[in-house]
N, C-alpha and C positions, 0 to 999 in steps of 0.2 A: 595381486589378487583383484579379478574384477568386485566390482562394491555392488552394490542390492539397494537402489535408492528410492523411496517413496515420499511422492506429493499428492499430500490433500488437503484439497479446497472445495470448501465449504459452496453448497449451491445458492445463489441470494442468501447471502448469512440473515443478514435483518429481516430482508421481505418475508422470507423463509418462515421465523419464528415469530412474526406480525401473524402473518396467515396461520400459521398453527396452533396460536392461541387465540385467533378470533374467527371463528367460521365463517364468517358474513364476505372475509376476504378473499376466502380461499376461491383460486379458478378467476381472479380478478387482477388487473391493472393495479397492482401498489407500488407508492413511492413513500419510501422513507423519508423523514425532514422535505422542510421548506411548508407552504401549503396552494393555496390556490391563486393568492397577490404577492407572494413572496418568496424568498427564500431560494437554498439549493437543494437539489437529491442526491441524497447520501448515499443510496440504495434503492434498487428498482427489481419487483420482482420480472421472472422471465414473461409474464403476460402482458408487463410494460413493456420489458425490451424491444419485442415484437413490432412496437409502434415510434422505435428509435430513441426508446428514453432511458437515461442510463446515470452513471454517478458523476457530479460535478457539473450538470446540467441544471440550469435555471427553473425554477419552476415555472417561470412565463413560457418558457420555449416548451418545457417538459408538457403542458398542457395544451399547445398548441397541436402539437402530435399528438398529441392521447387525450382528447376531451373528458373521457370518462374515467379517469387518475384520479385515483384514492388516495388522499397523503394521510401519513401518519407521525406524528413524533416521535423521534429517536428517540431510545430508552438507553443508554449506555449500561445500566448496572446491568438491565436485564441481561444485554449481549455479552457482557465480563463474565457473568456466572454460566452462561450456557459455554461459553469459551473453554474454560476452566474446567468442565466435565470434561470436554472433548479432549483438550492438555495433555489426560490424567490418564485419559485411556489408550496416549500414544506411550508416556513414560510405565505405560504393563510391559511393553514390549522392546523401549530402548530407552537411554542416555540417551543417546545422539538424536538431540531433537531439535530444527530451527525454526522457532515461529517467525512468519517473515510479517504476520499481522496475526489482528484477535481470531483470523478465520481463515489462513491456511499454517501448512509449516512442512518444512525437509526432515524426514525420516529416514536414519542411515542404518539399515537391520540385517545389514552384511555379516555382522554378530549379535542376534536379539536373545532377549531374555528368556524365550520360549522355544527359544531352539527348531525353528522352524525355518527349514532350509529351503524354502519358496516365498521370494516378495511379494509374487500375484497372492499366494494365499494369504500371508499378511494385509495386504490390501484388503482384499476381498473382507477377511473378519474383521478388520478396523470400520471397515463401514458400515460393517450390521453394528459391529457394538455403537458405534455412533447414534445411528438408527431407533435400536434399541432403548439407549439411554437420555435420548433429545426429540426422538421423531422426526430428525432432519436427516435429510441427504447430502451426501457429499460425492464428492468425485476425484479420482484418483489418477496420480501416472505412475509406472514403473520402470524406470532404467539402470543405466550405468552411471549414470552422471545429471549433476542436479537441473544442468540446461535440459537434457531430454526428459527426462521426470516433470520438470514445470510443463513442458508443451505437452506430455501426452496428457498431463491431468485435464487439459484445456481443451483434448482433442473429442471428449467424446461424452459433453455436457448436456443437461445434467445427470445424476446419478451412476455416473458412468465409470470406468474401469479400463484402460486402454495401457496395454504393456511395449515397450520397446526391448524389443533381445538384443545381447551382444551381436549376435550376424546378423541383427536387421539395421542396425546404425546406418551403416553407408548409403541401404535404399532408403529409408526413411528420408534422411537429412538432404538428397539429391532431390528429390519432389518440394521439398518444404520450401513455401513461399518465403520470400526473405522477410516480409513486413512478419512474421509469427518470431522470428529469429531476437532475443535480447539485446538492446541496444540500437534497435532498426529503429528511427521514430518516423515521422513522417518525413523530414526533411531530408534524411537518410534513405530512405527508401526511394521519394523521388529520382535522387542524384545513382544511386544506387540502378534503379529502372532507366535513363539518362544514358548510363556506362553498359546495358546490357544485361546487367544481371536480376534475375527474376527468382530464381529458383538458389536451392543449397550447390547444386548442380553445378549454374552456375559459379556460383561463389568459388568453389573449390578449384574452377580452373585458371583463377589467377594469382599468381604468385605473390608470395610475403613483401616484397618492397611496394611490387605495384600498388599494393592493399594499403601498405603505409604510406604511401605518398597520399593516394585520392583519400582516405581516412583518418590520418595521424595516430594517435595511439592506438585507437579503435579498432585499424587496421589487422592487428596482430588478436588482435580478440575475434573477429571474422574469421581471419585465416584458420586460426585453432577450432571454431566451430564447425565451421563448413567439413572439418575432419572428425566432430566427433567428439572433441578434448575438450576438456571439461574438470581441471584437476581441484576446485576449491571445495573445501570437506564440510561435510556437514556443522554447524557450527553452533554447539548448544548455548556456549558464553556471546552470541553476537551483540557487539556494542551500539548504546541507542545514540545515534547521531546527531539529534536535535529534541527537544521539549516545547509542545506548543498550544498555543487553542485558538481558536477566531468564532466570530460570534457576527451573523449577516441580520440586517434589521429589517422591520416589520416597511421600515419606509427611509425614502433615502435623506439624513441630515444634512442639515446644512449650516446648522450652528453652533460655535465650537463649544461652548459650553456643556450642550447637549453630548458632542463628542465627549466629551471628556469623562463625563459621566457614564458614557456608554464602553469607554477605551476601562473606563477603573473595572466597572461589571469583567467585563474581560481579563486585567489583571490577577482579578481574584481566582478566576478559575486556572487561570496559566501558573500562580505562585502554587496551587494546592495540586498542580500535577508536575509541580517541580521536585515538591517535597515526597510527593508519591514516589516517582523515579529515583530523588534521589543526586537528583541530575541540578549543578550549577554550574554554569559556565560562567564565561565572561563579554560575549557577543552577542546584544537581545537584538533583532529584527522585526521592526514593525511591518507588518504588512496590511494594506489601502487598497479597496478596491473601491472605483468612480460609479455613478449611474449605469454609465454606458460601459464599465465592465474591465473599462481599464484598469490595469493594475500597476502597481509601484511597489517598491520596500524602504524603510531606510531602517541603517545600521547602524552601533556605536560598541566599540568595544572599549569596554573597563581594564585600568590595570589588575584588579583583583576580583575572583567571583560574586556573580549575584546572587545576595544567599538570604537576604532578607526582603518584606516585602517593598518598606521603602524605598530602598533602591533602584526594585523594578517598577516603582510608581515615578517614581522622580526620574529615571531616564525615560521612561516611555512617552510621559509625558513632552518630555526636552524633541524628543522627536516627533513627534507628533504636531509641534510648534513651528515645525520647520516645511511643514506640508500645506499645500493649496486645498481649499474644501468648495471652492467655485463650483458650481455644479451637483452637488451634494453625493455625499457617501454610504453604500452601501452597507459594507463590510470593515472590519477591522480587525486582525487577527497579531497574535505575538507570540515570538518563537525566542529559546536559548538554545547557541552552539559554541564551540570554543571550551568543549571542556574537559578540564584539566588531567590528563596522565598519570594513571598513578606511578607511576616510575620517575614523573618528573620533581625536582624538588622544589619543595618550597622555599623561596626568601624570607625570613622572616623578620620580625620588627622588634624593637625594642620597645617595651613599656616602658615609660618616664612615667 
């Protein structure tokens, strides 16, 4: 049975709903987070983009392109609760729902609740109701499969609506640049351009080994695209992979004290979205970013989960001691992974 897959993504989720509750923005250059000496963008509406400013850009650079950039502070509750309308209004019409962030997610309505045997029209009234109930717009794709769903949602922004049918797979996928294609990053695409291939088109005329030699596993995920295949399902229980927070300051430190102080601030918020999730593992991840942008990690893995805050004070710290601050530091962020299976058993210990 062909499947009925729909992606929607939120237009500037944040700038979005900046602008919609403050008119003064609206038709304006906003940048979420960071401000005018510091910081990064979190979020940029499309009147920024225009001028090259986009998310995980610097606010010095982001303002060097767009003089006239509005920064605003991220409000996270706010974005949680506008999330959560929109959630609510995808589970009217399925289970099968995957958020891939607070602002898009895969909807499989191959069999929906409403019994409506057209995904365009599905589409179509998810994003009045959206509309409706947030005053935001969103943007949609509709395919067979969740690779072409993600691209058309992408194809035809903002507020847009773009369907791929069963008999248009082939055309479609033979035009498509390869850098739009999953798993293309830059480095892939050059070497990819390099060998000749530009297009799906492309891609498809070369055979499954070739693809695995010049690609290694990769290869075999090209080759299946380039045809179309696409077999992983919608996935409502997707598992969260990591737990984190980082926090970039006002000015770059340089003394550790001050780090440490500013690494605990950071602890605190990373223990209270542990407990949020739910989520302990046993591998925390420091991540350092320098003045000039460099970046580093270090890692330590415990034999048993981090599950209190001590813990993740006292290892983060033990890391943190083992890093160079010459230069002085920007940013400081901390991540858990390594976590536990519930299938897997526990050891357990004897109390004496």
């Amino acid at each position: 049975m062909t499947r009925k897959i729909i992606h929607i993504d939120m237009d500037a989720f944040y700038a979005s709903i900046e602008q919609r509750d403050n008119p003064e923005l609206q038709g304006k250059p906003v940048a979420v987070g960071g401000n005018r000496t510091r910081g990064v963008v979190a979020a940029a509406s499309y009147e920024a983009r225009k001028f090259g400013v986009k998310s995980a850009l610097s606010s010095k650079i982001a303002l060097q392109r767009c003089p006239d950039l509005i920064f605003v502070k991220v409000d996270m509750v706010k974005y949680k609760e506008v999330s959560n309308r929109i959630m609510k209004i995808f589970y009217e019409y399925t289970d099968l729902v995957e958020p891939l962030s607070i602002d898009e997610a895969f909807l499989d309505v191959t069999q929906n609740k409403k019994n409506i045997c057209s995904a365009t029209l599905i589409a179509k009234e998810i994003k009045q109701r959206i509309y409706d109930k947030t005053k935001l717009t969103a943007s949609a794709g509709v395919s067979v499969n969740k690779f072409l769903a993600k691209i058309a949602s992408d194809y035809d922004k903002p507020n847009g609506l773009f369907v791929i049918k069963p008999n248009q797979t082939d055309s479609f996928i033979k035009t498509l640049a390869v850098e739009k294609i999953y798993g293309v990053g830059k480095v892939t695409c050059q070497k990819m351009h390099s060998l000749g291939i530009k297009t799906g088109g492309d891609l498809k005329t070369k055979e499954k080994k070739w693809l695995i030699d010049k690609f290694g596993k990769a290869g075999l995920h090209f080759y299946n695209i380039a045809r179309g295949i696409d077999t992983r399902a919608v996935n409502p229980n997707r598992i969260r992979k990591s737990v984190g927070a980082e926090r970039t300051f006002e000015y770059d430190i340089t003394d550790k004290d001050e780090l440490r102080k500013q690494l605990f601030c950071v602890e605190k918020i990373f223990f209270k979205r542990m407990k949020l999730h739910k989520k302990y593992g046993r591998t925390l991840t420091l991540k350092v970013k320098y003045s000039n942008f460099e970046q580093i990690t270090r890692s330590k893995t415990l034999p048993d989960e981090l599950c209190h805050f001590y813990q993740v004070h006292k290892t983060s710290v033990e890391l943190l001691n083992t890093i160079d601050i010459v230069g002085g530091i920007r940013l400081l962020g901390l991540s858990i992974t390594h976590f536990r299976d519930k299938t897997t058993p526990v050891q357990l210990t004897l109390n004496f």
